[in-house]
VEXMIRO-781365 format. One record per residue (C-alpha): x, y, z; residue in three letters. Coordinates in steps of 0.5 Angstrom, whole numbers, plus 500, padded with zeros to 3 digits. Each point is the difference from the previous one (the first is absolute). Example, Ala and Ser with C-alpha at 12.3 -4.5 7.8 and 13.67 -1.06 7.14 Angstrom:
# VEXMIRO-781365
525491516ALA502507498SER
This chain:
# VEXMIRO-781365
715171715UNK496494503UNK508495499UNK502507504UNK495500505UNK500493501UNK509500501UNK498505505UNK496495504UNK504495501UNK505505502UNK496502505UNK497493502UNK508497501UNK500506506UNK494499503UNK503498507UNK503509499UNK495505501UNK499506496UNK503505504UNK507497500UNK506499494UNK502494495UNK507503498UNK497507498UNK495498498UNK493504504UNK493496499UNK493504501UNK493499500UNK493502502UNK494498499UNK493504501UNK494497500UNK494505502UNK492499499UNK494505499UNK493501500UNK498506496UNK495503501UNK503507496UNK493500495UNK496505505UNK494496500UNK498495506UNK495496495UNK505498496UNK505493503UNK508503502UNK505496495UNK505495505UNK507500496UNK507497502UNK506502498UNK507497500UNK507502499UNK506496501UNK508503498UNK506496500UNK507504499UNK507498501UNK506506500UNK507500500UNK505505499UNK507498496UNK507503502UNK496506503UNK499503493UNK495497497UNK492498503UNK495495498UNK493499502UNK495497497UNK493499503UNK494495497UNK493501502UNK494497499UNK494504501UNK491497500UNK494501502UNK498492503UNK495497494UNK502503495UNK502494496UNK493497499UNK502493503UNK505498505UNK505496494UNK500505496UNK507505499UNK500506500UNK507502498UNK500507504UNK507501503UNK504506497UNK507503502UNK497505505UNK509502501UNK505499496UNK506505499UNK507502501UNK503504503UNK508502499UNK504504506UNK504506498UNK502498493UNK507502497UNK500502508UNK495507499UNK496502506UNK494497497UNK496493500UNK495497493UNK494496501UNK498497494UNK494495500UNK493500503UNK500503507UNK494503504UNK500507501UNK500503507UNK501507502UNK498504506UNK494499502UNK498496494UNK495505498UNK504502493UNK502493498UNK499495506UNK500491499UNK493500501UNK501494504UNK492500503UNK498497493UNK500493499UNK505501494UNK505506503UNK503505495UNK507500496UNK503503493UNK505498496UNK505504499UNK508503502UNK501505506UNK506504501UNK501501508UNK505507500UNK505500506UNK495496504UNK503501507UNK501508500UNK496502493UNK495495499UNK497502494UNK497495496UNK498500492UNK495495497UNK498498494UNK494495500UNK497497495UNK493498500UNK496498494UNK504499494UNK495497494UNK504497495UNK503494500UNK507497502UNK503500492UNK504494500UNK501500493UNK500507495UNK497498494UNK499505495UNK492499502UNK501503506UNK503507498UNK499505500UNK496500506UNK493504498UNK502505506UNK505505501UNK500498507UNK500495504UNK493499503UNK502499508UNK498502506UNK506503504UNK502504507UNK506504500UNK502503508UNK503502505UNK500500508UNK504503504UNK501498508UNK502507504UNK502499507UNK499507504UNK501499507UNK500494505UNK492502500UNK498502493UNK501498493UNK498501494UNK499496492UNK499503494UNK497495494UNK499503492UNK498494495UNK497501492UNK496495499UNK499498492UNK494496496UNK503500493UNK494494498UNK494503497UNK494495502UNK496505499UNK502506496UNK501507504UNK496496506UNK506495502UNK507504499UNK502503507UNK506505501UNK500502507UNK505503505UNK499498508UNK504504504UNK499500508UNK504500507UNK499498507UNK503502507UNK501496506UNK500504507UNK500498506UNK499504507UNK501496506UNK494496500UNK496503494UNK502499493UNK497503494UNK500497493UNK499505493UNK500498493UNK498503494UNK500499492UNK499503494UNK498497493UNK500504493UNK501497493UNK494496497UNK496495499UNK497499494UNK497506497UNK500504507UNK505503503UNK502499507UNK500504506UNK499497507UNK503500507UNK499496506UNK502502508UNK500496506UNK501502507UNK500496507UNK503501507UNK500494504UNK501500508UNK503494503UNK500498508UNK503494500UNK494495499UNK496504496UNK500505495UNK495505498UNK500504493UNK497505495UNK500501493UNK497502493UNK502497493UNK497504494UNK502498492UNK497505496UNK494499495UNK497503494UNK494503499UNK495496496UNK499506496UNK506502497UNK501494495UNK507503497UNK504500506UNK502494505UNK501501507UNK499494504UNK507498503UNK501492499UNK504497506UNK501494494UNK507497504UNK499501507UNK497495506UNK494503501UNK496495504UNK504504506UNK498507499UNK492500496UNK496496505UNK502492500UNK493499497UNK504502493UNK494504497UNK506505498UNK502503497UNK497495495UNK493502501UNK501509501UNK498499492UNK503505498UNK499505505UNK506499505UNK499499508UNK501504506UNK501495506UNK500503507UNK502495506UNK501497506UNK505494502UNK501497507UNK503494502UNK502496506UNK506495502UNK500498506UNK507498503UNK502493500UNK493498497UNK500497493UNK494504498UNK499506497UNK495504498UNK499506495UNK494504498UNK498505495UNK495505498UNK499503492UNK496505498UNK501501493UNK497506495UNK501501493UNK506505498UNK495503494UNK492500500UNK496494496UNK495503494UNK495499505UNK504505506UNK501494504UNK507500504UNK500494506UNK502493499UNK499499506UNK503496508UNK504495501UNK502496506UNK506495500UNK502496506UNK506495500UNK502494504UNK507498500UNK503494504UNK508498500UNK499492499UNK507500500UNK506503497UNK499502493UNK492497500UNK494506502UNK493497499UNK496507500UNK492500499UNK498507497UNK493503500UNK496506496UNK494503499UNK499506494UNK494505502UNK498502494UNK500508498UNK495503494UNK505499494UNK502494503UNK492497499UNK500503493UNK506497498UNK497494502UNK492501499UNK496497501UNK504496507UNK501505506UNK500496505UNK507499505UNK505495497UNK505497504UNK506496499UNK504495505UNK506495500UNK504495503UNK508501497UNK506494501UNK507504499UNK506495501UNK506503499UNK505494499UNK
């Protein structure tokens, strides 16, 4: 790995007088760097001194499609947090392929493509399986994805691989065998997605996955075998526009049976410079009473940092209980100007009740300041202020003060 990266940079080096946008004979580069740091103050309690952290992550790829038929991309990525080695000469050797994969165009001249490697999944809205690009390390899986008749059917098939616990077997000596279980112990996503194109003003995906945990870290708690199904619809009316999302999860997790849903509704109105919207997102949770049943919908491979709140409490914090979030966003871009303003407001309640009948987690308001410094690079601030409701302050007692959080993020894109 490190000769590879090593290769790669000198290759890049000996370029240097070309910039990423253009081609060395078919062959395309790319980069971004993010560097974002944060004072969080998300602990609900003002005695207490806000954490600072910075992040940083920098990607490099190279792409290049051979004859038309076969493609290539492979994308490193370096992912910190500043001081986390301990001292400025020690190493840390944290660089890890982000990318890599193959993809064949149209083999044996059938209508369809292969993609096999590890690829970033991103569909829709990104609310079912999305990159995740807000963290410092982003989401990818490994794995092959069939993409059907992509230019007038355009379903894709995956197969995705997420943990696999044994060992790579080099050698098969008479030790090894049998192995002491009868399957496999892996995690693993099996699906579906499929584009819809209603009209020129409306569209409409479907998505369908079974995702399955044959490890037993803990015996009957760990197993998961759960089926996600969902949907979402695009209209768009003039200057309004709505965006509908469902889902629905039955199965198992562990020695609980699964039954759980998940909607999302939004109308948006744009006046050219500004945009004004309206909406509710509810995933559903389960009565702290019934210890039998689960009915906590897990958005476990979505982008959730753009739906629940830029603050990230959920949907880690719903405890269970599942979240109802009514909001209202704004945003304003003024023409010829470099800046851009948004701002949001939450409420969030409780999809089901505490022990304790309490059910608002409370509001939170997020504003957003973006600047173009160039193209391809944004410098954008962010702020938040989280009011704690009555569950929220006993889910964090004895702290109920206000928290907040803000930021200061470089995002170029090379």
């Amino acid at each position: 790995m490190k000769k590879i990266i090593l290769l790669f940079t000198i290759f890049l080096l000996t370029h240097s007088h070309l910039t990423f946008s253009q081609e060395i004979d078919g062959w395309k580069l790319n980069g971004q760097v993010q560097l974002r740091s944060e004072v969080d103050g998300r602990d609900f309690s003002n005695s207490t001194h806000p954490l600072t952290f910075t992040s940083l992550r920098t990607r490099l790829g190279v792409e290049k499609t051979f004859s038309g038929k076969v493609n290539f991309f492979v994308q490193f990525q370096d992912s910190r947090v500043f001081g986390e080695e301990g001292s400025p000469t020690t190493y840390t050797a944290n660089v890890d392929l982000y990318q890599g994969y193959l993809k064949l165009i149209k083999p044996f001249d059938l209508d369809f493509n292969v993609q096999a490697g590890r690829f970033a999944m991103i569909y829709g809205t990104e609310r079912f399986f999305g990159a995740s690009n807000w963290s410092y390390f982003g989401r990818s899986f490994d794995g092959v994805r069939f993409s059907i008749m992509p230019e007038s059917w355009d379903l894709d098939l995956f197969a995705l691989t997420l943990n696999e616990s044994v060992s790579f077997i080099n050698n098969p000596l008479p030790s090894i065998y049998p192995y002491p279980q009868v399957e496999t112990p892996s995690h693993s996503i099996y699906g579906f997605y499929k584009k819809n194109k209603i009209s020129d003003k409306s569209k409409f995906d479907l998505t369908g996955f079974y995702e399955i945990d044959r490890r037993e870290v803990r015996p009957d708690t760990n197993n998961i075998e759960v089926f996600t199904f969902g949907g979402t619809y695009w209209g768009n009316y003039g200057d309004f526009s709505t965006v509908f999302e469902a889902g629905y999860q039955l199965g198992s997790r562990g020695a609980r049976d699964v039954s759980a849903y998940m909607i999302s509704l939004s109308g948006n109105y744009n006046t050219g410079v500004s945009t004004f919207g309206l909406g509710v997102d509810i995933l559903s949770g389960t009565d702290p009473t019934k210890t039998d049943k689960s009915n906590t919908y897990l958005p476990s491979y979505g982008t959730n940092h753009k739906f629940y709140g830029y603050m990230d409490y959920f949907p880690s914090n719903t405890f269970g209980l599942g979240v109802s979030d009514f909001y209202l966003k704004t945003s304003f871009s003024p023409v010829d100007s470099k800046f851009s303003l948004s701002a949001d407001v939450h409420h969030f309640m409780s999809n089901q009740k505490s022990a304790a009948d309490q059910n608002t987690f409370g509001q939170e308001i997020d504003l957003t300041i973006i600047y173009k410094f160039a193209q391809g690079t944004n410098i954008t601030w962010g702020g938040s202020v989280f009011l704690p409701g009555d569950l929220m302050k006993t889910l964090y007692s004895p702290r109920e003060d206000a928290a907040f959080w803000t930021y200061l993020m470089i995002t170029a894109n090379l």
